[in-house]
C-alpha positions as CSV (number, residue, x, y, z in Angstrom):
1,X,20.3,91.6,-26.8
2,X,18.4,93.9,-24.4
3,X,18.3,93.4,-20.8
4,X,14.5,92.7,-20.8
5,X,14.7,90.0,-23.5
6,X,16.9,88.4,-21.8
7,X,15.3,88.6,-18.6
8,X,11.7,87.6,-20.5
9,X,14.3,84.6,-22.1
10,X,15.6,83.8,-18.6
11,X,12.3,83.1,-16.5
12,X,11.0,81.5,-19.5
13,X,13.6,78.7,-19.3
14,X,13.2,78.6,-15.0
15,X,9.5,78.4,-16.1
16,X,9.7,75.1,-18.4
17,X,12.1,73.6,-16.1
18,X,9.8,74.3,-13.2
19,X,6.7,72.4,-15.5
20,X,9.5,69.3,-16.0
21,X,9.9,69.0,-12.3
22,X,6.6,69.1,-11.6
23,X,5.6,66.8,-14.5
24,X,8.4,64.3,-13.7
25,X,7.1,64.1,-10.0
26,X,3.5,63.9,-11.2
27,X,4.9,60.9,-13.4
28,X,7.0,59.1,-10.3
29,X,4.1,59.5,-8.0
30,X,1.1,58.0,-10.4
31,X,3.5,55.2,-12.2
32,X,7.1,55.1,-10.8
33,X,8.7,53.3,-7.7
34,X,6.7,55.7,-5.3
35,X,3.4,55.2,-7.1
36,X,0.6,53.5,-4.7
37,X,0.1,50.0,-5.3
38,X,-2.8,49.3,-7.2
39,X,-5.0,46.4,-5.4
40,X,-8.2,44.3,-5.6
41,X,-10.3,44.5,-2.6
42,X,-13.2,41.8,-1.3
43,X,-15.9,42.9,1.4
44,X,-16.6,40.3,3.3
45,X,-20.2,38.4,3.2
46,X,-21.8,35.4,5.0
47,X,-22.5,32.1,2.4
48,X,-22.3,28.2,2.1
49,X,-19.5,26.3,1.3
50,X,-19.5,22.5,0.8
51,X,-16.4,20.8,2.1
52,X,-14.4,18.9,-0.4
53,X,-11.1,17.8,-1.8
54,X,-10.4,17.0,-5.1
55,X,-7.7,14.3,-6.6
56,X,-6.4,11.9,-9.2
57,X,-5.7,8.6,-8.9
58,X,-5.6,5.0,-10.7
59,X,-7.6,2.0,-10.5
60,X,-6.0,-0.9,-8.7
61,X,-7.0,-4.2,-7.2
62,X,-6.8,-4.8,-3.8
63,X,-6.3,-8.2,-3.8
64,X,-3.8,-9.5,-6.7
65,X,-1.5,-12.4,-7.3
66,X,2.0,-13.2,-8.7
67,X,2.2,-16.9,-9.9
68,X,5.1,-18.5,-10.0
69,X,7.2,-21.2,-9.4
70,X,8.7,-21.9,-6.0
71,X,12.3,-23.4,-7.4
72,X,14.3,-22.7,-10.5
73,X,13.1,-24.6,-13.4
74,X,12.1,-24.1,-17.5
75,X,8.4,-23.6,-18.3
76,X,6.6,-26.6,-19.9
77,X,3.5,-24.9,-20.9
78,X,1.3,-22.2,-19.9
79,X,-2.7,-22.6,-20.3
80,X,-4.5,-19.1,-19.5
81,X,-3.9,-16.1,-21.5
82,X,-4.3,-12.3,-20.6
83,X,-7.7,-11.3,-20.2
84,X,-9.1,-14.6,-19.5
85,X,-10.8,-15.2,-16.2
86,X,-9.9,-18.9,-14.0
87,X,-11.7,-20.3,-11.0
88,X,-9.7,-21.2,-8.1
89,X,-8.0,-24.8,-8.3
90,X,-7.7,-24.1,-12.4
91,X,-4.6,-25.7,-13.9
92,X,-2.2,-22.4,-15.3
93,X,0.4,-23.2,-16.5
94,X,3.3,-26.7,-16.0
95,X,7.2,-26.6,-15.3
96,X,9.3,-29.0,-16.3
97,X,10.0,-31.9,-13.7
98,X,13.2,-32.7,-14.7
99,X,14.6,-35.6,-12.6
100,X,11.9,-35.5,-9.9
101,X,10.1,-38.2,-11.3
102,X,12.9,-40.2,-11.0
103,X,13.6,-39.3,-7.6
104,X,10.3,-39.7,-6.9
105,X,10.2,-43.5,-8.1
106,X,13.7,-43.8,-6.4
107,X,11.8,-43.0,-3.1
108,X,9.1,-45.2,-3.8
109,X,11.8,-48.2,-4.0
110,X,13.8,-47.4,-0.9
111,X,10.2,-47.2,1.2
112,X,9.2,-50.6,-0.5
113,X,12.7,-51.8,0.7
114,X,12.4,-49.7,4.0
115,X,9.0,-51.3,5.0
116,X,10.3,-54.9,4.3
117,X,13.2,-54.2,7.2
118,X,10.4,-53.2,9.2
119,X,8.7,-56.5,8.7
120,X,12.3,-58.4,9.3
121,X,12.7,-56.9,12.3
122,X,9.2,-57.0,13.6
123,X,10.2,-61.3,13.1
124,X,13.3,-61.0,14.6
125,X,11.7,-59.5,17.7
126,X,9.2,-62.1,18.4
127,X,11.6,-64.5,17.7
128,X,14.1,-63.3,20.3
129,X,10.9,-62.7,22.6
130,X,10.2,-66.1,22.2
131,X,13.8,-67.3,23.0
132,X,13.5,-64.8,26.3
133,X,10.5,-66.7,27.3
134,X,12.0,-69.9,27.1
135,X,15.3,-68.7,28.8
136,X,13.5,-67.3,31.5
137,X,11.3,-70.5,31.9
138,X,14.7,-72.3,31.9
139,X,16.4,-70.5,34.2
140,X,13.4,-70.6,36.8
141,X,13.4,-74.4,36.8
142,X,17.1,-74.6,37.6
143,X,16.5,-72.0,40.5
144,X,14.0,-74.4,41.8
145,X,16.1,-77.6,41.5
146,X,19.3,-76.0,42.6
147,X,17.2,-74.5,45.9
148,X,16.6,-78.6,46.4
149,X,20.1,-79.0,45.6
150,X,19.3,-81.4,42.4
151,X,21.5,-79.3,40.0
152,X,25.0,-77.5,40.5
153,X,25.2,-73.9,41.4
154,X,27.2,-73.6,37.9
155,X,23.8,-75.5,36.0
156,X,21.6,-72.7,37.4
157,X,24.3,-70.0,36.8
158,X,24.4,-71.2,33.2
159,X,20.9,-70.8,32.9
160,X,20.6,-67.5,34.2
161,X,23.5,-66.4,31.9
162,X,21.1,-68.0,28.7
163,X,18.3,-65.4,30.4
164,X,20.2,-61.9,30.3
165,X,21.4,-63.6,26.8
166,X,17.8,-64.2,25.4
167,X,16.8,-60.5,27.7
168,X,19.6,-58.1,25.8
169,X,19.1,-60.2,21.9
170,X,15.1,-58.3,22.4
171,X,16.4,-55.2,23.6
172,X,18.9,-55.7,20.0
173,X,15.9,-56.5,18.4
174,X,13.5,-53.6,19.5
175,X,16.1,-51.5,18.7
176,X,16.7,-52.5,15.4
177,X,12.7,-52.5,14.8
178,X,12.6,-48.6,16.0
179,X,15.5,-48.2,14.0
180,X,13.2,-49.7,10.4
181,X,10.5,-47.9,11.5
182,X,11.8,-44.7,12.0
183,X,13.8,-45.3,8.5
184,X,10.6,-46.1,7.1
185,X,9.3,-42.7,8.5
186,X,12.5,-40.6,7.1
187,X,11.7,-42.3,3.9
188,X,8.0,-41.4,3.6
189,X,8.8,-37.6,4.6
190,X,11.1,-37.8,1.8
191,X,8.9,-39.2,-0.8
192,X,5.7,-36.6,0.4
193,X,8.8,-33.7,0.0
194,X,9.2,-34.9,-3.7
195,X,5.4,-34.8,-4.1
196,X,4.7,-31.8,-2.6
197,X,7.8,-30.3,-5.3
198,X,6.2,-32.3,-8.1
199,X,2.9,-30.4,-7.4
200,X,4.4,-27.5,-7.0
201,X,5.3,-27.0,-10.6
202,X,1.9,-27.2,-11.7
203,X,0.6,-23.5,-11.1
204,X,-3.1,-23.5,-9.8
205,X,-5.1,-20.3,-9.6
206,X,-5.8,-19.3,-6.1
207,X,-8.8,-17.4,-6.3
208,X,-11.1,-16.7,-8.9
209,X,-9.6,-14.0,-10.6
210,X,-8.9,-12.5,-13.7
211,X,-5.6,-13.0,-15.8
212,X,-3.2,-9.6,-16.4
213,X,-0.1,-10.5,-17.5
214,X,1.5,-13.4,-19.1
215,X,5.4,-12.6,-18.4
216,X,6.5,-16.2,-19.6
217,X,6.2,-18.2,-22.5
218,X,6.9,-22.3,-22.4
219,X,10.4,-23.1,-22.9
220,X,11.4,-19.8,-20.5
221,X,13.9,-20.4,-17.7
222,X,12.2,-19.2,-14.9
223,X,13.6,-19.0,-11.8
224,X,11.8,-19.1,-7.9
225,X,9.2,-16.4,-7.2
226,X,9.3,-14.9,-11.1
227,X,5.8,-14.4,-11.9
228,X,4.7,-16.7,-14.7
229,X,1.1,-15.0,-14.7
230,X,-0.7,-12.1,-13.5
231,X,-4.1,-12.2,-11.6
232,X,-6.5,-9.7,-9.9
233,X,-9.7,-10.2,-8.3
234,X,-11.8,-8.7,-10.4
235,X,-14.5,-7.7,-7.5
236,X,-11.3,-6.1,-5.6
237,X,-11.0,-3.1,-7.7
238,X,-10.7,0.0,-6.3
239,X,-9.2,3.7,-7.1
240,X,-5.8,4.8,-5.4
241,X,-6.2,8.0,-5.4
242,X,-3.6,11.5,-4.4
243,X,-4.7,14.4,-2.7
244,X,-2.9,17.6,-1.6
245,X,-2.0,17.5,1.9
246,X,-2.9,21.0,2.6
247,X,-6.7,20.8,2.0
248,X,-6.8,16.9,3.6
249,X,-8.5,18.5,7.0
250,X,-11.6,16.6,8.0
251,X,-10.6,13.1,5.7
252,X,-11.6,10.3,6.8
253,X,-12.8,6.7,6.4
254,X,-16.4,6.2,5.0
255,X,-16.9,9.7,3.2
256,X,-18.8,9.5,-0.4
257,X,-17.0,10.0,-3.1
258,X,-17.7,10.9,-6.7
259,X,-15.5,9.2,-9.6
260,X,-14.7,9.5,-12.5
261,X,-13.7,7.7,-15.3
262,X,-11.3,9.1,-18.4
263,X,-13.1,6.6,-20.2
264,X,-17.0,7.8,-19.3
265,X,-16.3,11.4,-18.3
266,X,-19.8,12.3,-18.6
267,X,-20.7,9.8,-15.6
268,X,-19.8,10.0,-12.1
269,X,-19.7,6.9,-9.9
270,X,-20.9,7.0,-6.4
271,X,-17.9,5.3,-3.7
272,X,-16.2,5.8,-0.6
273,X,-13.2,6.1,1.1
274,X,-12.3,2.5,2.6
275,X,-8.6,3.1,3.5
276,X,-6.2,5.8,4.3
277,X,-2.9,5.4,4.1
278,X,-0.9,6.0,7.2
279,X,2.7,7.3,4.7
280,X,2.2,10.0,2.6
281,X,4.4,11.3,0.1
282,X,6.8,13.4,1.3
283,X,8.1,15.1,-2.4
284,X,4.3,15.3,-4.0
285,X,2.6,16.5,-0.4
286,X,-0.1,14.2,-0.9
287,X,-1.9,11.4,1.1
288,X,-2.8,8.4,-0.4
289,X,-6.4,7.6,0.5
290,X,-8.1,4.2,-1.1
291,X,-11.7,4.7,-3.2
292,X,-14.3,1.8,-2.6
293,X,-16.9,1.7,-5.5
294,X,-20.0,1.3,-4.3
295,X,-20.8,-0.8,-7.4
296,X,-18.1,-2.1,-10.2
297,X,-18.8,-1.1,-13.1
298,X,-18.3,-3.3,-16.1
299,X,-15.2,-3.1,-18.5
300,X,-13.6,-1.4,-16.0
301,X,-9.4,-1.5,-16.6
302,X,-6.7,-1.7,-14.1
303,X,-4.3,1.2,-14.2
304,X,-7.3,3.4,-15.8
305,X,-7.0,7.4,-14.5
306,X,-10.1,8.5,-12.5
307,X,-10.8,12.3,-10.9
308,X,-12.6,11.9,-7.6
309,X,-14.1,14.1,-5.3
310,X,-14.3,13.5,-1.6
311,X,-17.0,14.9,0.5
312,X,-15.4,15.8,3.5
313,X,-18.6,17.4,5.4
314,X,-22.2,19.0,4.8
315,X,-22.9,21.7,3.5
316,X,-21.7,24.9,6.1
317,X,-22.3,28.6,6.6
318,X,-20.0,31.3,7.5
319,X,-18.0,33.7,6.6
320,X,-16.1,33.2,3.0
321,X,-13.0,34.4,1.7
322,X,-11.2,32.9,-1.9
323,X,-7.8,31.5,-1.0
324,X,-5.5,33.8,-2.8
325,X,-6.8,36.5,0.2
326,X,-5.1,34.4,2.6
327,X,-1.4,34.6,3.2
328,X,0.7,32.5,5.7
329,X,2.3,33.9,8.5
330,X,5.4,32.5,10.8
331,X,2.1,32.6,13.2
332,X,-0.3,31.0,10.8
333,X,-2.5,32.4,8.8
334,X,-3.8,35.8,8.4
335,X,-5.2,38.5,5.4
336,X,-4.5,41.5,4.5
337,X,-7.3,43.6,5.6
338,X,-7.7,47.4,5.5
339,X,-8.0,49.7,8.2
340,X,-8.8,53.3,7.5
341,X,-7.4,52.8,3.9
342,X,-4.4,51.1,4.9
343,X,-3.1,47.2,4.6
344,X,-3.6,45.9,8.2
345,X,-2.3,41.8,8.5
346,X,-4.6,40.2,10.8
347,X,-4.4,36.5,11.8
348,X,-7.5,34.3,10.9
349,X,-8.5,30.9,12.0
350,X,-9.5,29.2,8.7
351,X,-12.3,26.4,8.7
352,X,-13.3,23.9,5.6
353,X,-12.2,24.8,2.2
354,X,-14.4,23.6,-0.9
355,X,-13.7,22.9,-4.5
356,X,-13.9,26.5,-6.2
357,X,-11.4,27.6,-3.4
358,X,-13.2,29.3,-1.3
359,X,-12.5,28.9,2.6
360,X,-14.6,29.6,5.7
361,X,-13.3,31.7,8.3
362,X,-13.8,31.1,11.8
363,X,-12.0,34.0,13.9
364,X,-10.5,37.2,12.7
365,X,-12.8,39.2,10.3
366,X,-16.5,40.4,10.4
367,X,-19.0,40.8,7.5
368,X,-18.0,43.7,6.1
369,X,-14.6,43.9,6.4
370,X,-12.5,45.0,3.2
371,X,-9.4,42.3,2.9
372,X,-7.4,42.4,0.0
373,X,-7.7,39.9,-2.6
374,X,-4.6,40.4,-5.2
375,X,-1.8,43.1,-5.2
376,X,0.3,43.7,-7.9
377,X,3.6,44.3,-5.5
378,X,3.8,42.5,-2.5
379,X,2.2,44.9,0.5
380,X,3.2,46.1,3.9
381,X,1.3,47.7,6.3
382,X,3.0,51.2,5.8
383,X,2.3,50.6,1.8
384,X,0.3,53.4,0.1
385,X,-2.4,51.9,-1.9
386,X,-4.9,52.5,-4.3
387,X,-7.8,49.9,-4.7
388,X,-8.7,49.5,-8.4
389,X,-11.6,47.1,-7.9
390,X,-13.9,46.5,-4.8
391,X,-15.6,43.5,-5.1
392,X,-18.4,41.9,-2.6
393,X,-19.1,38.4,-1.9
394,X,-16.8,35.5,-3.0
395,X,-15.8,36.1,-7.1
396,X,-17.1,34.3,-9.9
């Protein structure tokens, strides 16, 4: 080969390998690790936001009711059914009495029997009463004639001696009546106990109320505080409902609240919070906030799924920002925002948040300012960037 082929061959090959370099660091710098992370910037802009925060939850009744027996015992009948509605004082359902009837006549007796001691010793006392009287007569007279010396000191001795006598067979005699009468009394509490367990087994409705659930059938062993039936109030209805503690800022009793129903999606019912549960749940991150309705609606189900929306506030204006701009902080809360085409993080203070996820911003940013909105790596501020989209105002 001659030596100027080979030198033509020679910076031909340096040549090519110089393009591959340069290609290859071309490549690395557009697409590779070193490559400028693509992002989607927001300018900021003034606009309205309506607070709200929106949740699931179930209808429940407020006010509901287990009934039951209050002792062990076998179901004699049972006469509501599920979805049947009672008025308070309305017969439900019978256990079996077993031997309190008997008991319950047994009582009777032993009062009858208790009450004819207390007449005995009601006798008894004004018969030793009477015997007192005449003892104490008695032994006055022979005081009087033993003073004029007409009797022996032993007479009137012997007559005073008939006194405390006829004095200590009352004192028996009172005590024995007491004794009847407070019998008498033991025996009455006794018989009222059996009564009160005899009326026990017949389950009355306490309210009027609608039957739930029928959890026993006659001829069921049932034993004390098992539910027989299940009743609700059917004007206690209301919507339990679970919201995400981190947008629960500003609840609070009274606000309106639109429901609604899986069955009637098309509809929303007007309510309002009544209650707020002071426990939340710790695994979901949700409080548990109770929906008044403003007015029942008919057919309505327990245990039916609703969607409610609290109103939290009125409508506000300010500056607006979607959530996914904002990033937490070990100081809070802050955006990325750019600064001479750079990724600055800059704390915000972050006001109301409403249902499309936008959120107002109190402190930190002007209208104006460019804050990135989505990154496709995560950023820091000596990142290289390259924004790919500008958008302004909150996105659709």
């Amino acid at each position: 080969m001659k030596p100027g082929q080979f030198i033509s061959r020679k910076l031909g090959l340096w040549l090519f390998a110089a393009m591959l370099v340069v290609g290859f660091g071309v490549v690395v710098a557009r697409s590779g690790p070193l490559s400028p992370i693509q992002v989607t910037t927001l300018r900021v802009e003034t606009g309205s936001l309506s607070p709200a925060i929106f949740g699931i939850g179930t209808v429940e009744a407020r006010r509901s009711y287990l009934i039951g027996p209050t002792a062990a015992g076998r179901v004699k009948a049972v006469h509501a059914d599920v979805g049947e509605t009672v008025k308070a004082g309305q017969l439900l359902a019978e256990i079996a009495p077993v031997d309190l009837d008997e008991r319950l006549r047994s009582t009777e007796a032993a009062y009858a029997r208790a009450a004819s001691a207390v007449t005995t010793a009601e006798a008894q006392r004004k018969d030793a009463l009477a015997r007192r009287q005449l003892a104490e007569l008695n032994a006055k007279r022979y005081r009087d004639l033993g003073g004029k010396n007409f009797v022996s000191p032993s007479a009137v001795e012997g007559k005073q001696q008939e006194l405390d006598s006829a004095q200590a067979a009352l004192e028996a005699s009172e005590a024995n009546l007491l004794g009847a009468r407070q019998e008498q009394l033991r025996l009455k509490a006794d018989q009222d106990g059996i009564r009160q367990q005899r009326g026990n087994l017949r389950l009355l409705a306490p309210r009027d109320a609608l039957v739930t659930s029928r959890d026993a059938e006659p001829g069921s062993t049932v034993i004390a505080g098992q539910a027989v039936l299940r009743l609700v109030e059917p004007d206690s209805l209301w919507v339990k409902a679970r919201l995400d503690q981190g947008r629960s800022r500003g609840l609070a009793v009274g606000q309106p609240v639109d429901i609604v129903l899986r069955s009637n999606a098309s509809t929303s019912l007007p309510g309002k919070v009544a209650r707020l549960d002071p426990m939340s749940d710790s695994v979901t991150e949700e409080r548990i906030a109770q929906i008044a309705f403003e007015r029942i609606p008919e057919g309505l189900s327990v245990g039916e799924m609703t969607e409610v929306t609290v109103k939290t506030g009125a409508a506000q204006s300010g500056l607006l920002l979607p959530n996914a701009a904002i990033k937490q902080m070990p100081q809070g809360s802050g955006v990325w925002k750019l600064k001479n085409g750079k990724p600055s993080l800059t704390p915000v203070k972050l006001g109301s948040t409403s249902l499309d996820g936008s959120v107002q911003i109190l402190d930190g940013l002007a209208a104006g300012d460019e804050v990135v909105i989505h990154s496709e790596h995560e950023l820091n501020e000596s990142a290289r960037i390259k924004v790919v989209s500008q958008l302004v105002g909150r996105p659709k």
